[in-house]
N, C-alpha and C positions, 0 to 999 in steps of 0.2 A: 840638575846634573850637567847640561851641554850649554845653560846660557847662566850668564852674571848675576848679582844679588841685585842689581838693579831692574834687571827686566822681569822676576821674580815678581818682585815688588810693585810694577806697572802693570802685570796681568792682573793683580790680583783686585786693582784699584777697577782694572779696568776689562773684567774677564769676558768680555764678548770680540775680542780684538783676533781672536783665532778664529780660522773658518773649520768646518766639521770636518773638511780634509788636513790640519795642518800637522798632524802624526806621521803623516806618510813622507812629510822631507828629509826623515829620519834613516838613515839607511839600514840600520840595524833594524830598526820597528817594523819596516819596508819588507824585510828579509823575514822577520816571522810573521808577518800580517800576510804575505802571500802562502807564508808555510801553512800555516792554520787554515786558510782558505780551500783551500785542494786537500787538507786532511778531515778537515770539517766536511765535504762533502761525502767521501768515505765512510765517513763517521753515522750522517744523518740517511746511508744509502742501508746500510746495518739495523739502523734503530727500527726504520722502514720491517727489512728482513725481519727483523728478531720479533714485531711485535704481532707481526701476520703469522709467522711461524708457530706462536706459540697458540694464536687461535686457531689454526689448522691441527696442532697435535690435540686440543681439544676436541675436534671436531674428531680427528680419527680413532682418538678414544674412545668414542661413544659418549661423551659429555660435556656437549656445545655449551649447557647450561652454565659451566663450569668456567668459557674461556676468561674472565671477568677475575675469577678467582686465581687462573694459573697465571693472569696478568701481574695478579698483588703479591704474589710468591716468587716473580721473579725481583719487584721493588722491592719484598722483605731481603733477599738475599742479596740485595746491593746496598740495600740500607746498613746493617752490623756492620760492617767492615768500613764504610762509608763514616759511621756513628763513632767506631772505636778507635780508627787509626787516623783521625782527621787533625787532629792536634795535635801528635806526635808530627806530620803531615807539616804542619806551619812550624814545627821544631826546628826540622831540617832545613825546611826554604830558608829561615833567617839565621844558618848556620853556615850551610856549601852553597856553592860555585851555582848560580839558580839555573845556569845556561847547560852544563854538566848535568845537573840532578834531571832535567827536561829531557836531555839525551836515552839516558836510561829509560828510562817512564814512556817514553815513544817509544822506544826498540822493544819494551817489555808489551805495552797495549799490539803492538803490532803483532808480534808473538800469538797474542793472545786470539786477534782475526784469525790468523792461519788457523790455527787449531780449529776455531768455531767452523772457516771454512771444510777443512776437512774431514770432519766429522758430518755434516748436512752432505757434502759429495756423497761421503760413501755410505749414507742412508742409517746411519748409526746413531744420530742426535734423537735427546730424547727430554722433557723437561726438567728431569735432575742434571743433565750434563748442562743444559740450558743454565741451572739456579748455580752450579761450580764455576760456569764462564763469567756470570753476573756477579758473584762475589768477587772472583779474582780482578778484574776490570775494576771494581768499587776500592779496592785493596793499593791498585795502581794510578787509580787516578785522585785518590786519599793524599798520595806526594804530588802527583802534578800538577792541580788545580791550585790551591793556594801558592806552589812557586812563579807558575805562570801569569798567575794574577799579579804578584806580588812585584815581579820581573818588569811590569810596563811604565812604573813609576821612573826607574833604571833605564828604562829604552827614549824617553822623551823629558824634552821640560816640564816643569808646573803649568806653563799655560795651555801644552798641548794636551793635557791630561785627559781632559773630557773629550776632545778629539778622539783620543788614544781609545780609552775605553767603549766609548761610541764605535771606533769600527774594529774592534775587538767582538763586540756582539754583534756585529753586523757580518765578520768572517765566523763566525759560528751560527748565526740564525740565518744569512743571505743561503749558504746550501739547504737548508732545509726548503725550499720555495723547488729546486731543483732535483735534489735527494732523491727525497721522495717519489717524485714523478719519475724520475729517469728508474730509479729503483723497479716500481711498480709497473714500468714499461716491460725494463729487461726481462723480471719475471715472469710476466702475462709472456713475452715473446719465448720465453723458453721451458716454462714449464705448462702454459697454458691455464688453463681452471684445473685441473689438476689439483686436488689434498693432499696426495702420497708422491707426485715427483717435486724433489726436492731442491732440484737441480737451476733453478732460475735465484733461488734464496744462498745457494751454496756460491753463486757466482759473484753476488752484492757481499757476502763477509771478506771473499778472496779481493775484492776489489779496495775493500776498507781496509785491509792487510798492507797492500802496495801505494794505499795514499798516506800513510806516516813517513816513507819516504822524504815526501816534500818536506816537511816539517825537521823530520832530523839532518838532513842537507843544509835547510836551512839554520838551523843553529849550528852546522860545523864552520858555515860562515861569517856569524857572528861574533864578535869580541867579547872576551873575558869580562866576567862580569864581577869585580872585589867580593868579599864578603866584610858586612861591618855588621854584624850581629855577635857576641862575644860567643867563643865555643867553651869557656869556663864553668860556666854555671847549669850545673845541673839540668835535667832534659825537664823532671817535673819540679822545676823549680822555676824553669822558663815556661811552662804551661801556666804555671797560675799566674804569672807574671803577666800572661796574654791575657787571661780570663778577670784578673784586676782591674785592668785598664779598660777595658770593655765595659765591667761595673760599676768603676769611677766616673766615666764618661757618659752624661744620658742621653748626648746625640749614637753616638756611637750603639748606646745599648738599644736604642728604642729601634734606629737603622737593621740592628741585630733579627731584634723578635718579630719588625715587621717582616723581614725578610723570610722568618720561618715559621708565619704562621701561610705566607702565602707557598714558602714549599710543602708544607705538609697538606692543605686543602685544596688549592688553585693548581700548580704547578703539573701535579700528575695527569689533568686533564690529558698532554699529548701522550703519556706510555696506554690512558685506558680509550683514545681514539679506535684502534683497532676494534674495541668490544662494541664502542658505538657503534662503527658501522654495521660490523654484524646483528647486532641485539634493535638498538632503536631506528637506524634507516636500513638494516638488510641490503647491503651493498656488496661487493667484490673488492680487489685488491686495488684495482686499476682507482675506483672512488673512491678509495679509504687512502691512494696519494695523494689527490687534489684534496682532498684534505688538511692534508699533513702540510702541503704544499702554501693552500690558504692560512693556515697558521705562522708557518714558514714568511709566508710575505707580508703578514704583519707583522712578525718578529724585525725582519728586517727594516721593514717601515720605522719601527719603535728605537729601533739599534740607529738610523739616522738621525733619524728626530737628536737624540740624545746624543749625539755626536755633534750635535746645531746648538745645544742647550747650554755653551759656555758665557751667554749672554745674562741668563736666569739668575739671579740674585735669590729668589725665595724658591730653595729648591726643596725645601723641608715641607712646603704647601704642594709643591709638584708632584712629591713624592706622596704625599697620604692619598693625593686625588688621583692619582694612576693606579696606588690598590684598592683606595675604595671602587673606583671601577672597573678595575679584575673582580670583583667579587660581585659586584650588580649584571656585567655582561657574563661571567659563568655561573648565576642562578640563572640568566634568560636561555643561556646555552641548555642549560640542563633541561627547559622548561619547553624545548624547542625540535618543531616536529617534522619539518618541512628541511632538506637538507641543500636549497639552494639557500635559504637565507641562513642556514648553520652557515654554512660556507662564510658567509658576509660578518656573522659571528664570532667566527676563529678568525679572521681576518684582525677583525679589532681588538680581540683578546691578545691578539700576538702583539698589538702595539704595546698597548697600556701595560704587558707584563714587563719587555724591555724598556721601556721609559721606567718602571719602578726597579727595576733589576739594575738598568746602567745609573742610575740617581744614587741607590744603596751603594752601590760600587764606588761610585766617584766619594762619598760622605766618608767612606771605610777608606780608602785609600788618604786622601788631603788628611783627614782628621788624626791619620794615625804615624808615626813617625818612624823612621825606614828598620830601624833595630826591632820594634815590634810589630812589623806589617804583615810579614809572613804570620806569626800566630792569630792576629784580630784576623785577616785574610781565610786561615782556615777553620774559622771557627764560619765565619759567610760562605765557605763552600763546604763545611758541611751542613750548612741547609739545604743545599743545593743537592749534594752526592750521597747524604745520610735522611734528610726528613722526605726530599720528593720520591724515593724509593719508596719508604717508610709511610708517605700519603697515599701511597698506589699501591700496597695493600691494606691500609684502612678502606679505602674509597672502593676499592676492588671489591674489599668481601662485602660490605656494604653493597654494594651491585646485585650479587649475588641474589641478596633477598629484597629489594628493593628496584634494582633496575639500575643500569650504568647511568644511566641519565640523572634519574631522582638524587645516586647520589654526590651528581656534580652541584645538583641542584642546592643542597644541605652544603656543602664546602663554599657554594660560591655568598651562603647566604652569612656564615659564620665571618669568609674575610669583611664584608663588607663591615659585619658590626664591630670586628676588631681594627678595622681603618676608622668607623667613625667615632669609636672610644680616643683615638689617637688625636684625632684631630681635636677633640673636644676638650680634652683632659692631659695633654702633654704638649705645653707648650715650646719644653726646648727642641723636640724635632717640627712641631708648626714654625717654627721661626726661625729657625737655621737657614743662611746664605750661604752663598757660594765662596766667601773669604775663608779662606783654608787656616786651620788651628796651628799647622805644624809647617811651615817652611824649611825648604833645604837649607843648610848652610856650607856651600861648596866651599868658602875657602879654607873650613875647616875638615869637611867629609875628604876632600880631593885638595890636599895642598899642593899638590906637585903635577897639578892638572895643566896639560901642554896645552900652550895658548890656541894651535891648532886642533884642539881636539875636535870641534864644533863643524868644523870643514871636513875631516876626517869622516863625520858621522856623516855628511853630508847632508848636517839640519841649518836654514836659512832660518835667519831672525823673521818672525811671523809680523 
């Protein structure tokens, strides 16, 4: 989009030539990479709240037994909506204005904080209001995820791409390292050990409400963004159109099912943390953030790494070896009783899940061509928004009569043997590089592109 068919062409020969920071000379990229950052934090201060809350309303129901279950009840009712409106979801991104549709979708999730806060202030929340707010949020972020996603191709060049995406997951997994803890402070500071005041958990939604802020500022600052997806043709006409091309493609498809076999088994791990600390280490809120936190910082870990990985030529081998070990470090997790060396655990788990998450990302993205990236995009986040809800009440009620642990333990063992089917027996994603399928072609997409556009965005030749 902001550099020549020439340079295009020399990343691609030559894709270790960008360093993991070079998305950020982008000004526009800049602009929502700091948005996301400060709303990501909001976000993972909520996820904190929402998951202690709900094992505490266990706990004041009289059926702690249970928190494991009300855990999977709240991923079933973020799953449907997640499941159902996720394609319609990439309809939109590759139809409107991706910068406009993101506006909405922030103002609406935000919305959506307020209420949660309000309701936990005034002692009202309860976990059907819980499973209505988890639907609507799945319902809302059904359109945001795949336009968002969709949108970074748009905000940088080809070569910056894996940059791009690298600290994309890094402005979404870096707050979780902080979230959490700071979460878990506030509350400990203001509701104390307390089950019934609610008041430190009411303060983390309120706070998550006023970080969408950043995020929507930051796209009123941002530049219009074209639409080149046709708005002619039918909505489910353009669905299968997405769903074709995804089955025609076996890099593309195999990127697909690996991606959600590891949402529906691996993934859920952090929504059922909360039951772990309760159930198999017996901890408080305060340890169940350094938790979240140690996950957190190897997400971020993992979100580097992958943001360094423009170097890698054999990302197809990368990528099988980061899920096959998500699935051997979450059977150890599961298998594992001692809660400093979980700690060290969740650490590594957070890498290898972003190393295969940002890897899947970058394959969907290059592989897929800009008219149909939104619909291949949200068919990958609904693995994300539709099956890890959907995993975290399989794994949850499974908990239930088994143990939250045993049944991390059964998910972690099932990825492992569907990573090592893959590697063994599917050679076109073992052998997939880093040379992208689908190049831009600017002087067709952009004919009337101002020679200063480039200085405008304020992105330097890498």
């Amino acid at each position: 989009m902001l550099e020549s068919p020439a340079t295009d062409i020399a990343a691609s020969v030559e894709p270790g030539r960008t360093s993991a920071m070079a998305a950020l000379r982008y000004r526009d990229f800049r602009l929502f990479w700091f948005g996301l950052l400060v709303a990501n934090t909001g976000t993972w201060m909520q996820l904190f709240g929402q998951g202690y809350l709900v094992v505490q309303l266990a706990i004041r129901d009289g059926v702690p037994q249970l928190a494991p279950l009300y855990i999977g009840l709240v991923g079933l009712a973020r799953a449907v909506p997640g499941l159902t409106f996720g394609l319609f979801g990439g309809v939109v991104a590759d139809r409107a204005d991706r910068r406009r549709l993101l506006l909405v979708t922030q103002s609406l999730a935000a919305s959506s904080a307020a209420v949660f806060a309000v309701l936990t202030f005034t002692g009202r929340i309860d976990i059907v209001q819980i499973l209505m707010l988890g639907a609507i949020n799945s319902l809302i972020f059904s359109f945001d995820a795949p336009t968002r996603q969709s949108m970074v191709p748009r905000l940088v060049p080809e070569r910056a791409l894996m940059s791009a995406i690298g600290l994309n997951s890094a402005a979404f997994n870096g707050p979780q390292v902080i979230g959490p803890v700071m979460g878990g402070l506030l509350a400990t500071a203001i509701s104390g050990s307390s089950a019934t005041d609610l008041r430190g958990i009411g303060v983390l939604f309120a706070l998550n409400a006023a970080s969408y802020l950043a995020t929507i500022v930051a796209l009123l600052l941002m530049s219009p963004i074209p639409v080149e997806g046709r708005r002619d043709v039918p909505v489910l006409r353009s669905i299968r159109e997405g769903l074709g091309y995804i089955r025609r493609e076996p890099v593309v498809r195999w990127a697909v099912l690996l991606s959600a076999f590891s949402a529906m088994l691996g993934r859920p791990y952090v929504q059922l943390l909360p039951a772990v600390a309760h159930e198999t280490f017996q901890v408080g809120a305060l340890e169940l953030s350094w938790m979240l936190a140690a996950s957190g910082l190897g997400a971020l870990a993992g979100a580097l790494i992958t943001a360094s990985l423009g170097a890698v030529r054999r990302r197809g081998l990368v990528l099988l070896g980061s899920v096959l070990g998500l699935g051997a470090l979450l059977a150890v997790y599961g298998a594992e009783r001692s809660y400093v060396f979980g700690l060290v655990l969740l650490v590594l788990i957070g890498i290898v899940t972003m190393v295969s998450l940002g890897l899947t990302n970058a394959l969907l993205q290059t592989r897929s061509p800009d008219q149909l990236r939104g619909r291949v995009m949200s068919v990958y986040t609904m693995t994300q928004i539709g099956l890890v809800p959907l995993g975290t009440m399989a794994l949850g009620s499974l908990g239930t009569f088994l143990g939250v642990s045993a049944s991390l333990l059964v998910g972690g063992i099932a990825i492992a043997g569907v990573a090592a089917y893959a590697l063994l027996r599917a050679p076109a994603i073992r052998s997939v590089t880093s040379q992208p399928r689908h190049r831009r072609q600017h002087a067709q997409v952009h004919p009337a592109r101002p020679a200063h556009a480039e200085a405008r965005t304020g992105g330097a030749a890498d």
